[in-house]
C-alpha positions in Angstrom: 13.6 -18.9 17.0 15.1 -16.8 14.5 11.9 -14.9 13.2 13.4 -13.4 9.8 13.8 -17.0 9.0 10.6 -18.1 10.0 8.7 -15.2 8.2 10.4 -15.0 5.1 10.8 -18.5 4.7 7.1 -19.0 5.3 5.9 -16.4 2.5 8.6 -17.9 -0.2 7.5 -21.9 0.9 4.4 -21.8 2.2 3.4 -24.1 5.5 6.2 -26.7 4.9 8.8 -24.3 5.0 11.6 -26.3 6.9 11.7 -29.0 4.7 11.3 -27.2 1.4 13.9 -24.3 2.7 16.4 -27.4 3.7 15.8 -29.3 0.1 16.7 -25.3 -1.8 19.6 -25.2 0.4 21.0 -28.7 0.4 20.9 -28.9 4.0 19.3 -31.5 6.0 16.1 -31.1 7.7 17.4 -31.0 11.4 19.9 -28.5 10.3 17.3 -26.2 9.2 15.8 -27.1 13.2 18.3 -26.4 14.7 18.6 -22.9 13.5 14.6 -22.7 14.3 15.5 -23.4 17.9 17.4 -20.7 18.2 21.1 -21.4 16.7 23.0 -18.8 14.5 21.8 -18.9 11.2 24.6 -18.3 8.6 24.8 -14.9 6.3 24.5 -16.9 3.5 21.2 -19.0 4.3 19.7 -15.3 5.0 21.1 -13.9 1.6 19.7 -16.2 0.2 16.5 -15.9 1.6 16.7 -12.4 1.2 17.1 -12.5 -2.8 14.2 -15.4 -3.2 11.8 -12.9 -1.2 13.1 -9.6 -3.3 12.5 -12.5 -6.7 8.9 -13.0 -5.2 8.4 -8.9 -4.8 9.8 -8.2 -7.9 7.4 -10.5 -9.9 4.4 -9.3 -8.0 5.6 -5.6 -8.8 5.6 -7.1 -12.2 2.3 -8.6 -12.3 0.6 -4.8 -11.0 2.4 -3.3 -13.9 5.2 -1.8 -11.9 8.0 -4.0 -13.2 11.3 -2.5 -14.1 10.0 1.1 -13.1 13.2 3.1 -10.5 10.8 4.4 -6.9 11.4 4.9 -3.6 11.4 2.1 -1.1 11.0 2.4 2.4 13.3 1.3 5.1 13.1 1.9 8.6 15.6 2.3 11.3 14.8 0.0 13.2 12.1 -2.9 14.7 9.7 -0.7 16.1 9.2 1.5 13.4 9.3 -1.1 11.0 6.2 -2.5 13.1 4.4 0.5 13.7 4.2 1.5 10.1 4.1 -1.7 8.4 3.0 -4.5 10.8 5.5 -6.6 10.1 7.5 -8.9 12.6 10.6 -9.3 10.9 13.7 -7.1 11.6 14.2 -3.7 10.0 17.8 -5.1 9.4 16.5 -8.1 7.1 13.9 -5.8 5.3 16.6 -3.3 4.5 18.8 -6.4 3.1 15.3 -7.3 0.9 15.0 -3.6 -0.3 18.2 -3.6 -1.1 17.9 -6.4 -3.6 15.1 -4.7 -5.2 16.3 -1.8 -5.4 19.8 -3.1 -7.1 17.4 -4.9 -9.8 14.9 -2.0 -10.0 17.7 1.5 -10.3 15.5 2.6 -7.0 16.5 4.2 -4.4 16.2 3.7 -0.4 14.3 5.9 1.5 14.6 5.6 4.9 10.9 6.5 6.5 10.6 7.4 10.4 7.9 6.6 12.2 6.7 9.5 13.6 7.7 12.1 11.1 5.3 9.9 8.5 2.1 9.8 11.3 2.7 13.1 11.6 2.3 13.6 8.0 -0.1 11.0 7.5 -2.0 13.1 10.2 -2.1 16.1 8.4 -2.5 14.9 4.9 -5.7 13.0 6.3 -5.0 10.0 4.8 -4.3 6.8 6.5 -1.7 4.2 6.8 -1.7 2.0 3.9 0.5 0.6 1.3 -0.3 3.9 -1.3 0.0 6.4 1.7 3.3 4.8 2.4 4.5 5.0 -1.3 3.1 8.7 -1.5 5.6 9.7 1.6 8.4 7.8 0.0 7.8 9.9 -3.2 7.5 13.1 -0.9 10.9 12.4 0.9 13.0 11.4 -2.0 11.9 14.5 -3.5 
């Protein structure tokens, strides 16, 4: 199964993801199971997908009052830093392609974040890994 599909397109859709993701894209429903089972996905489906998810982050950036305002994001270099710091499953590849998207709507810039230079700092700043902590390195490494 092609998990970036299946995560993002879970969070934009909600449970019945196959069949709403198949109605956005014009496709039909065993297309979109097909690629479930395991078939290449095309680019553009995961473009796509990519830009809905960075619409979704932008509005809820906009909702906290951080709408339209340049910052660092984080990337990561690759899937088990990505997981380490973030928990997430998908791959650091598709999250870079979703930051990117924000950060071409937002004038922000890409930070890419390591996993163990930030526990090292997280370590000795005492704090510990959460969203703000991961914000506050991004600021600290983009200088």
């Amino acid at each position: 199964m092609n998990r970036d599909l299946a995560i993002a397109a879970t969070a934009i859709y909600g449970p019945r993801w196959q069949s709403e993701l198949s109605r956005h894209l014009g496709v039909n429903d065993r297309t979109v199971r097909y690629w479930v089972a395991g078939r290449q996905v095309p680019d553009g489906v995961l473009a796509a997908l990519a830009e809905a998810y960075a619409d979704r982050a932008l509005a809820v950036m906009s909702n906290l009052g951080m709408g339209g305002q340049p910052m660092a994001l984080a990337v990561y270099e690759n899937d088990e830093d990505l997981k380490r710091i973030t928990g997430d499953e998908w791959s650091a590849a598709f999250h870079t392609r979703i930051m990117q998207r924000v950060a071409e709507k937002t004038g922000s810039s890409l930070v890419t974040v390591r996993a163990d230079e930030y526990f090292a700092w997280l370590e000795g700043s005492g704090q510990e890994n959460t969203p703000a902590a991961r914000t506050a390195y991004g600021r600290r490494v983009n200088g």
